[in-house]
N, C-alpha and C positions, 0 to 999 in steps of 0.2 A: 460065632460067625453070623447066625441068623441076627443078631440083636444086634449089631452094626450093620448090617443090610438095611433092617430097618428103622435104624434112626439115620440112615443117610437118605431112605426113600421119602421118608418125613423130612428133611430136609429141603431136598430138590419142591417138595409138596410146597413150602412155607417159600420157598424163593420164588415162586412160578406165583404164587398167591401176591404176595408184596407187587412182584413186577408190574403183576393183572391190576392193582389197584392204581399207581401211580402212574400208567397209560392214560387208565379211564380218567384220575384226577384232569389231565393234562388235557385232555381232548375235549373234556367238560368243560375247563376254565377259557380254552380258546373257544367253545360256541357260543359264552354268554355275550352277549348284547355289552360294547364298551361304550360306557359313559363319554355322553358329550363333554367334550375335549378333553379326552384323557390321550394321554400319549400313543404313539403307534407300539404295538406289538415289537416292529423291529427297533431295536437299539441302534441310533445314528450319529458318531460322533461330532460331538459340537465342535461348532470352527474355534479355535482361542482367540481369531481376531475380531476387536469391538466393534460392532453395526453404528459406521459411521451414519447421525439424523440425516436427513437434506437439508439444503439449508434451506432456509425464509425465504418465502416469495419475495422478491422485490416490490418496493412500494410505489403505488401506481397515485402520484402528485394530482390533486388536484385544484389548480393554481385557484384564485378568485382574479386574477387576471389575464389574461392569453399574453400580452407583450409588456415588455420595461414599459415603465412610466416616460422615456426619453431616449432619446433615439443613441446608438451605438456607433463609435465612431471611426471603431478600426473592423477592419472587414472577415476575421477569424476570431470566434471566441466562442465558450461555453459556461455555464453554470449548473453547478449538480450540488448535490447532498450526497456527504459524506459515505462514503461504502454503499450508493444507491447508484446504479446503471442508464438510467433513462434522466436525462438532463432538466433541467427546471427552463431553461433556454439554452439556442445554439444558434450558431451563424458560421456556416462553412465551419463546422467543427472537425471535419476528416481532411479539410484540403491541407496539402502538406508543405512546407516553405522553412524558411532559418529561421533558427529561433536563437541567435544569440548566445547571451551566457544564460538563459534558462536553462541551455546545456547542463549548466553545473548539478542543475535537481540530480541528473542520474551519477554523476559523478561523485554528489553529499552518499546518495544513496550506496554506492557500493562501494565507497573508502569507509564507510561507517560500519558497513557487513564484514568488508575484509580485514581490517585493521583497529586491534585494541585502539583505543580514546590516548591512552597514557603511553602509547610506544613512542621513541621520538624519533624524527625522521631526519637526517642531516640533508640542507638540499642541495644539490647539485648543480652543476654552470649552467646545463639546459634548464633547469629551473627559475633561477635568476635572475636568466639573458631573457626570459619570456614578455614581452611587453605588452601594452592598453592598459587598464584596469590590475592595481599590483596595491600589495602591499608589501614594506621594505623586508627586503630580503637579499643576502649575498652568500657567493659558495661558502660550503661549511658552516652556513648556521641551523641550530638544532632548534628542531619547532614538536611539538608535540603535535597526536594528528587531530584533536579539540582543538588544538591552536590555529593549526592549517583552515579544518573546516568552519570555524569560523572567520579567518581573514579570508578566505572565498565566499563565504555567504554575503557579510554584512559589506565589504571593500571590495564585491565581485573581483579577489583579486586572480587573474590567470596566472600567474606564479603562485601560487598555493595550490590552484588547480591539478599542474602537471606535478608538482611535488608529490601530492597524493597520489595521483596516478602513478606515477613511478615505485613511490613504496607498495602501492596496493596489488601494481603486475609486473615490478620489476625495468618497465619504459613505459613511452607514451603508447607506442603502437599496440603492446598486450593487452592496455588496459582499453582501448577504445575497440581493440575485438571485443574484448568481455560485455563492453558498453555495448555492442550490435547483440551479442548473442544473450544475453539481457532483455533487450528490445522484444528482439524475434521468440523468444521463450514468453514471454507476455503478450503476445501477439498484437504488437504496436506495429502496425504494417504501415502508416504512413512515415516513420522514424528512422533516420539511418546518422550516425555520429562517425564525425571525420577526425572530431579532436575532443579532449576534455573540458575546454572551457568555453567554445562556440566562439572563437574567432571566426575560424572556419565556414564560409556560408554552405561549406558541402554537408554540417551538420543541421540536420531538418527533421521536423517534426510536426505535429498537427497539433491544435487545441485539444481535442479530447484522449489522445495519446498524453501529451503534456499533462492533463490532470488525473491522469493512470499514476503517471509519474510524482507527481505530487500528492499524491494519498499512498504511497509510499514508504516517500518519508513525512508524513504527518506520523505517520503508527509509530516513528520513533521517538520518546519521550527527549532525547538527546538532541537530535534536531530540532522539533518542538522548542528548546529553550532557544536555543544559535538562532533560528530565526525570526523571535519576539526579541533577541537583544536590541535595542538604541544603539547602545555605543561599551566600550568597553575596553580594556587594555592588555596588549600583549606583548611580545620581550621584542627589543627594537623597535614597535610601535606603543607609542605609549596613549593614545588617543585615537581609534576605531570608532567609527562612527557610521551606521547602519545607513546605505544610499537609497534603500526602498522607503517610498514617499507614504506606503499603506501604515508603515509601524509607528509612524509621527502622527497624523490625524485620523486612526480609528483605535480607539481605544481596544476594541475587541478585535483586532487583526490580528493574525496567525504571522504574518507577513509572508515568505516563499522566498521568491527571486523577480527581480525584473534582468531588461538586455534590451542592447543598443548595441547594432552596426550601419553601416550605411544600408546594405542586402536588408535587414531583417525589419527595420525599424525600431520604433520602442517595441518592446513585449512584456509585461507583465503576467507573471503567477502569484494567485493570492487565497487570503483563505484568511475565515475569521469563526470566531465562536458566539453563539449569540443563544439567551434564552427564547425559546417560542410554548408558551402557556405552560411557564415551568420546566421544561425541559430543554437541556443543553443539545444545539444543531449547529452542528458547522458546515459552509458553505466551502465548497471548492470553484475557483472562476478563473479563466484563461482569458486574456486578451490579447492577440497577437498585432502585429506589422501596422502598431501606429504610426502616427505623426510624433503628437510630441507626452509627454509623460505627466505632466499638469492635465490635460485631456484626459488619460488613461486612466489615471487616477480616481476622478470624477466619473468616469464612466463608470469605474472598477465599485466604486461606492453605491453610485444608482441602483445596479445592479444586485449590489448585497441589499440594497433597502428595499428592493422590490422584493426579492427570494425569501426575505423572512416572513413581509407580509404576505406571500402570496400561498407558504406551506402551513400557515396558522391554521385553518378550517382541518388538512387532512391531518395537521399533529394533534390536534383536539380531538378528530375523531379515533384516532390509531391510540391515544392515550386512555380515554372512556372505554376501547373495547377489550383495554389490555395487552394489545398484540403493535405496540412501539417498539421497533428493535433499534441498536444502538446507532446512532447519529453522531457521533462525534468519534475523537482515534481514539484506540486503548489507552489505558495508563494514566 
């Protein structure tokens, strides 16, 4: 009995000994001095979600010239560099008025988001019956919506227009909600659309809104092609032929959309790609509520001959320091 007493007394002895050391260990290792940046003492679980960078500053242009070389002849318009915020030039680029079938940009735009390329869409009497600017079309013929989107780009046709709109929300009226809440989601406040193809002069917008909208759909390699086409051939049309006057005499034209009503005037949206000291810059430029389209045109040109020479000094120097970010659409 005594010899189990004391090997349990020596027991408790050896456990109280242990405890005593691995206190002290503990209370020791927390007074030493922690190494510069070592982690905190507390354990803090990390987020799983990625620390999205900031982005890049915007680039801050600096022209070698303050104005076009030639005077501007319609009274709204803008020019900017691609995914750049602060314009190369402007003129009344917020005032807000009809812009025609430039309408169509937001139309390419979200019949492209909503609807496969290769679904086919049968079109409908309201489709059909739609007049101005058309490409042939009757109830019950099946167009693919590459098909569609292009005889609305190149033949501004407003019967392709609503076709799309129809398949993409079901009517016109769904689709020209989506087309405002679009808008107002991008915060295009000068912008409100009555129709999808800009008969309508209740559908308006600004210059610099308009080029929101058009770097848009440049980010789509898809549109990108449809609006560099010339010409081109689709089922009951066998000879489409691109009415924007930029894809005929600039070689490096993106082309867009132009529009004509009596309300709006001509309008043009354009866009082209051009080297500046090696590297690829595309230009975005709105000209709105011309006179006549031979003008616009030639404005529209000026304009681009002025913008490449006038961002050459800051792309030289953004290039030498490394810090060029992308100028041109993806893809």
């Amino acid at each position: 009995m005594r010899r189990r007493r004391r090997l349990a007394f020596r027991g408790y002895v050896l456990l109280a000994f242990v405890a005593f050391l691995l206190f002290w260990g503990f209370g020791r290792r927390a007074s030493l001095p922690r190494p510069a940046g070592a982690a905190p003492a507390r354990t803090v679980r990390q987020s799983s979600v990625a620390r999205v960078p900031a982005p890049p500053p915007p680039v801050t242009w600096v022209a070698d010239r303050q104005d076009p070389p030639s005077p501007v002849h319609e009274p709204d318009g803008i020019l900017l560099v691609y995914g750049q915020p602060t314009p190369l030039w402007a003129q009344n680029p917020d005032a807000p008025g009809p812009i025609a079938s430039t309408t169509k940009l937001m139309t390419a735009y979200l019949a492209s988001q909503a609807l496969p390329l290769d679904q086919v869409v049968t079109i409908s009497d309201q489709a059909a019956a739609t007049g101005g600017s058309e490409m042939f079309l009757k109830p019950g013929d099946r167009f693919t919506v590459r098909q569609l989107l292009t005889g609305m780009v190149l033949r501004s046709a407003n019967n392709a227009a609503v076709a799309l709109a129809e398949a993409a929300s079901g009517s016109t009226a769904a689709f020209v909600a989506e087309m405002n809440r679009t808008a107002a989601a991008l915060g295009l406040r000068a912008t409100h659309f009555a129709d999808p193809d800009g008969l309508d002069p209740a559908s308006a917008s600004s210059a610099a809104d308009l080029a929101r909208i058009a770097e848009l759909d440049l980010a789509s390699p898809t549109l990108r092609r449809i609006f560099t086409l010339k010409q081109t051939s689709l089922p009951e049309n066998p000879t489409v032929v691109n009415i924007d006057g930029m894809v005929w005499r600039d070689p490096t034209s993106l082309g867009l959309k132009t529009g004509w009503t009596s309300e709006a005037g001509a309008c043009l949206v354009f866009a082209a790609t051009r080297p500046v000291d090696g590297v690829p810059v595309t230009l975005v430029g709105v000209l709105l509520h011309g006179r006549t389209f031979p003008q616009e045109y030639q404005d529209a040109e000026n304009l681009l001959n002025w913008g490449y020479a006038a961002i050459g000094p800051t792309v030289a120097a953004l290039k030498a320091r490394g810090a060029l970010p992308a100028l041109t659409p993806p893809g």
